[in-house]
N, C-alpha and C positions, 0 to 999 in steps of 0.2 A: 391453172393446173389443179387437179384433183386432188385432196388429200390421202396423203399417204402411198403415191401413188412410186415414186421412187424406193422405199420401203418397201413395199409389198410383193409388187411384179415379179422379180426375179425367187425373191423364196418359193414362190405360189407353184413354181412348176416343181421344183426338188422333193416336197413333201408329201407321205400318204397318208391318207384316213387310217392306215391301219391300227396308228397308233391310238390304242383305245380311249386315253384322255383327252382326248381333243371334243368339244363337243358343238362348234359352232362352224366348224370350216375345219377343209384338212389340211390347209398350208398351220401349222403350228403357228409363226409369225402374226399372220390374221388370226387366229383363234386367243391367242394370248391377248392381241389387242383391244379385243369384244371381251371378253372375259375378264379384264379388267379395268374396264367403264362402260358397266351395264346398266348402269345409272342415267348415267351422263347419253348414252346411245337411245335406251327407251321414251328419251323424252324429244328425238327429233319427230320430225316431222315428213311425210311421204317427201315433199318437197327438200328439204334438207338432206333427205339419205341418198340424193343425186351429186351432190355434192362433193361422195367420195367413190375409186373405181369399183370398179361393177363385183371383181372377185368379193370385196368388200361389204359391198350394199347386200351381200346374197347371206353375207355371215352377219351381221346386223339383223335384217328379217328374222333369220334362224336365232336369235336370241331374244327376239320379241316373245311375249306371250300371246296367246290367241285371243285377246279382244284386240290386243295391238295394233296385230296383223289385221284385222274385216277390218279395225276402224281406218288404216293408213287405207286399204283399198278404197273403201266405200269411201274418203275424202278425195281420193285422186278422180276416182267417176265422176264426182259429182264437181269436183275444179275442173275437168275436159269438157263435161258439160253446162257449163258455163261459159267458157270459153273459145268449144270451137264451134263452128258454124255449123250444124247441124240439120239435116231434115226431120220432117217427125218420123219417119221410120227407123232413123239414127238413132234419134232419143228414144224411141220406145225399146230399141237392141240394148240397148247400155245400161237405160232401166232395167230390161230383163234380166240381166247380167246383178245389178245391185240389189234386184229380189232372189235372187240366185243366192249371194253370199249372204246367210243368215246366220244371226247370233250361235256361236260355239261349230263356225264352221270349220276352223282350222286348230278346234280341239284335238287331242290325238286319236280319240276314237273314234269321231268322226272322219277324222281323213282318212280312215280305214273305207266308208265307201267307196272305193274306187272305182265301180263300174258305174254308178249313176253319176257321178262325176265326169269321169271319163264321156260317157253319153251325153254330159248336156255340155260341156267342152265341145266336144268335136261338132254337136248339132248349131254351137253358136258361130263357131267357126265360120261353119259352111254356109251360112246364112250373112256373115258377116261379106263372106270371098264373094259368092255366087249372087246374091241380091243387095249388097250394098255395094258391091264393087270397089269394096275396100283392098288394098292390095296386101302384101304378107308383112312388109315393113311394119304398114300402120296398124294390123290387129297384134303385129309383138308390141307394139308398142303401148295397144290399148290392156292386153292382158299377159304379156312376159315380164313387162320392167313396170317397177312406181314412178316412172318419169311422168311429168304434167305439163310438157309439151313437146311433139312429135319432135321439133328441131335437137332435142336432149337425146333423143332414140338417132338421129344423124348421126350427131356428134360420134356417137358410141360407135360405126360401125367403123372408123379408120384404128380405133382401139382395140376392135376385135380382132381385127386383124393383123396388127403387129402383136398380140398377145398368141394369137395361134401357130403366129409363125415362130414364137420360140419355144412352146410348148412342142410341137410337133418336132422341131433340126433341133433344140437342145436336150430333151429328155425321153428317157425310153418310158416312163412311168411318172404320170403326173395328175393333177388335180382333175376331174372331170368339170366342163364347165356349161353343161349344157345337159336339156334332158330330151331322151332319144324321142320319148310319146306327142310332148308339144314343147315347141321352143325354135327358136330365129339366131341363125348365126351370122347373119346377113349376106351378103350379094356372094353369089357364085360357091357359098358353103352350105354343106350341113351336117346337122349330128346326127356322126355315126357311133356306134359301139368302137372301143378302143381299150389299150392300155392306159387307163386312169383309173383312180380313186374316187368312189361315187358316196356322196353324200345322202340323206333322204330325202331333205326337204332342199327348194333354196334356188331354185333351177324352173322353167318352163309354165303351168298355167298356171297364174295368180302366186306364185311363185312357190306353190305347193309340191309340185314335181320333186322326183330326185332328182339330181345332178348325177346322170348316168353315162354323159357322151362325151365325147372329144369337136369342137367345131370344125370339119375339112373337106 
């Protein structure tokens, strides 16, 4: 079982962002728990932040600083690529992708490029779909979640799906948990605009995206 995963679930859907002190997630519950072992959370590891549910792992990231954050990515690229069987054309995408993420990229005034971001997201994308013939599962998995092995990106999607389904039949107004531009809500869903609480960061490419959507 996931840490904290009993805890968490049920708050996540009741609470908004509105409230202005929140700064890590808009479930309060999750925000108070990051918020008070920021210590102890900055020193996991890409690998270890799988460890606990996903609403979770998204408020962790969003309390990282930004060498934190390139350095947890560029570790997990470079663990996938060691590990999965790859062609050279694979490894030359993925490198492209780790020359992509350069020092002070997920500074905050850097994430304000949004359109040359934007542009080479979607340009990897389609290069990933259309010439590697990579399917939608496995580039969420290469660039939605810090998972560092596809079976971790499985696991998550029977999660997703009883988490959507109480988000959607128990609340009118709940956390968004996905981002509308890039992002994977797995098999037979997707994010749309809805009644939720949208975060900025924390959601969809390299997990930079806002959290703007509802998964359905």
């Amino acid at each position: 079982m996931k840490k904290l995963f009993l805890i968490l679930l049920f708050p996540l859907i009741l609470f908004s962002c509105q409230q202005t002190e929140l700064q890590f997630s808009c479930d309060p519950v999750i925000d108070a728990y990051v918020a008070g072992n920021l210590k102890s959370l900055s020193l996991l590891t890409f690998s270890e932040l799988a460890d606990y549910e996903l609403p979770l792992q998204r408020a962790i990231f969003n309390s990282w600083d930004a060498e934190k954050k390139r350095d947890a990515w560029i570790d997990k690229l470079y663990f996938v690529l060691e590990n999965e069987s790859f062609t050279e054309a694979e490894v030359m995408h993925v490198q492209e992708l780790i020359d992509h993420i350069n020092p002070g990229y997920f500074l905050e005034e850097t994430m304000q490029e949004k359109e040359n971001r934007s542009r080479f997201a979607a340009d990897w994308i389609a290069v990933a779909s259309d010439k590697l013939g990579w399917p939608e599962q496995y580039i969420a998995f290469m660039v939605y979640r810090l998972y560092g092995s596809f079976s971790e990106m499985e696991d998550e999607l029977s999660m997703l799906h009883d988490l959507q389904g109480n988000v959607t039949t128990n609340s009118e107004t709940g956390s968004c948990d996905c981002s509308i531009l890039y992002d994977y809500c797995g098999y037979y869903m997707m994010c749309n605009s809805g009644e939720c609480s949208s975060t900025t960061t924390g959601c969809g490419w390299l997990l930079s995206k806002p959290c703007d959507g509802l998964c359905y």
